[in-house]
N, C-alpha and C positions, 0 to 999 in steps of 0.2 A: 670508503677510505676515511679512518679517522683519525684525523691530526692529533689530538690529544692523548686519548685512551683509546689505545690499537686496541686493547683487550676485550671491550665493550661490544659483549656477545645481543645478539639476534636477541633474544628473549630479554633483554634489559631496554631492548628499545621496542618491543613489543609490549611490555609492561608500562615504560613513561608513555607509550600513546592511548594504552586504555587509562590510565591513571588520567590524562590530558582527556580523553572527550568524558568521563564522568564528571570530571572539573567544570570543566565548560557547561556540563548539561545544570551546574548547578547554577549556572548563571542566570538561568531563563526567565527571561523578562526582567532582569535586574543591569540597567543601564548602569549604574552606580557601585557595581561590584567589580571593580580595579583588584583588588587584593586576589580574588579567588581567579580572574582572570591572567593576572601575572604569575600566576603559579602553575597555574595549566599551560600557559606557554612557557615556563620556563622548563617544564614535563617533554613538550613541543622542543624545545630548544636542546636539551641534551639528547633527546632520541633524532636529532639534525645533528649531533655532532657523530654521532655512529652512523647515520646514513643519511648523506646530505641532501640527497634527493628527494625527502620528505618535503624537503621546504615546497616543491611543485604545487605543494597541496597547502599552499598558504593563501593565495588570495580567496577560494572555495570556501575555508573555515573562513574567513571574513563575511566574504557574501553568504555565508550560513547563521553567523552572528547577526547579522542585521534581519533574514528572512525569517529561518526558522528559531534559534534561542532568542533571536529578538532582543540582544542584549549588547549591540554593539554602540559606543558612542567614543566621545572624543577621548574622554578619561580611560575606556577600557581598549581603547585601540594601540594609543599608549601605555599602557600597562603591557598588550601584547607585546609589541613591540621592545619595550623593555627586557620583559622577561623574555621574549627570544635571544632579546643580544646575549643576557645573563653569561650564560655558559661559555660564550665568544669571551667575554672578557676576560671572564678566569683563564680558557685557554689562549688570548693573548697574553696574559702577563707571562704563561709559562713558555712560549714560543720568544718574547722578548729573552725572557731568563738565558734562552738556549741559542741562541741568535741564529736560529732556523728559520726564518722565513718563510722558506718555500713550504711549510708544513700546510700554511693557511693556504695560502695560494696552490697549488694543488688542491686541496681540501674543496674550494669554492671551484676553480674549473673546471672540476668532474660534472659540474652542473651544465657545461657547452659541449661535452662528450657524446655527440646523438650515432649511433650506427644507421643501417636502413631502417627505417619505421617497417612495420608490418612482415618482418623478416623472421618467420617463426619455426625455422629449420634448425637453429640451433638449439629448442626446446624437443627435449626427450619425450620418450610418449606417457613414461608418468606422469612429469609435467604435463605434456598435453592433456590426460586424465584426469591429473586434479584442479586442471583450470575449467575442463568442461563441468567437471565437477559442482568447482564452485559458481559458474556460470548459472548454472540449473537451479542450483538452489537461492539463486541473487533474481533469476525469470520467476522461481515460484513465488517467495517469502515478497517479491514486487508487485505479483498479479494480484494474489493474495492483499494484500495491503490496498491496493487501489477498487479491488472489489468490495472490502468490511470495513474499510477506515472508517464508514461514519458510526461504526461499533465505539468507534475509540473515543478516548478524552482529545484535548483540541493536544494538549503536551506532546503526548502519546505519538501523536502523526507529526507533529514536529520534528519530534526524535525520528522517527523510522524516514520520515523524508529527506532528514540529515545522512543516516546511515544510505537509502539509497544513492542520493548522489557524490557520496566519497565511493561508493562499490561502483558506478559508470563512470567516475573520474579516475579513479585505479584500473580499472579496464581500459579506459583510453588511453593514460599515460605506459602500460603495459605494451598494448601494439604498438606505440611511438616509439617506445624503449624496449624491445624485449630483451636486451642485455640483462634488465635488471628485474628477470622474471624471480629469479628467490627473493 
């Protein structure tokens, strides 16, 4: 449900989050990179304003900043931070303009909306097909990685250990919520 730009299709917020973790990966190891960090959240910030559920995945990209890009500090926490409100702002002034309200509000309690966890009867069996799908290739491209990593640069496993644990975070938040399996 997006309060500002209803219009703001699937593929414009699948683009600001690859756009967002390239951003980010270019932070690595640069505690002092505010700039490029507030830009990647603010990447972060507008693919939250088309699905606000994303945000779930916000304290994980912190604790990924600090473990794996190694580039979390006080200056770029803040910058996130910033750059996430970004887009809030903008679409508050234009929610003040309209004296709609309830646009935000709505907007943020979709986030206390839980159905049955692990309720996965309302998923079709494509769906079910392309999650086992994606499943299989999240156990291979994983076993894989924990068997050759020391093939890799130290970077390299950083990144891929990132990408693993947003793939078991999305899978868990997926059983918790399978409302919001697309």
């Amino acid at each position: 449900a997006c309060f500002l730009f209803p219009a703001l299709h699937e593929a414009v917020m699948l683009t600001c989050l690859t756009a967002f973790v390239t951003m980010l990966f270019l932070t690595y190891q640069n505690k002092g990179a505010a700039g490029i960090t507030y830009y990647a959240f603010l990447l972060f910030g507008v693919a939250s304003v088309a699905y606000v559920h994303i945000l779930f995945f916000l304290p994980l990209i912190w604790l990924m900043m600090i473990t794996n890009t190694m580039s979390l500090s006080w200056r770029t926490w803040i910058a996130s931070l910033l750059g996430l409100l970004t887009p809030y702002w903008f679409g508050a002034v234009w929610v003040i303009y309209q004296y709609d309200y309830a646009l935000i509000i709505d907007h943020f309690t979709a986030l206390t909306d839980f159905e049955e966890p692990f309720n996965l009867y309302g998923i079709t069996g494509y769906q079910k097909a392309t999650l086992g799908l994606i499943i299989l290739m999240a156990v291979i491209s994983t076993i894989h990685f924990i068997r050759k990593n020391y093939l890799d640069k130290i970077r390299t496993r950083m990144f891929y250990g990132f990408f693993i644990w947003m793939d078991l975070a999305a899978l868990v938040f997926l059983l918790l919520q399978p409302q919001h399996f697309n």
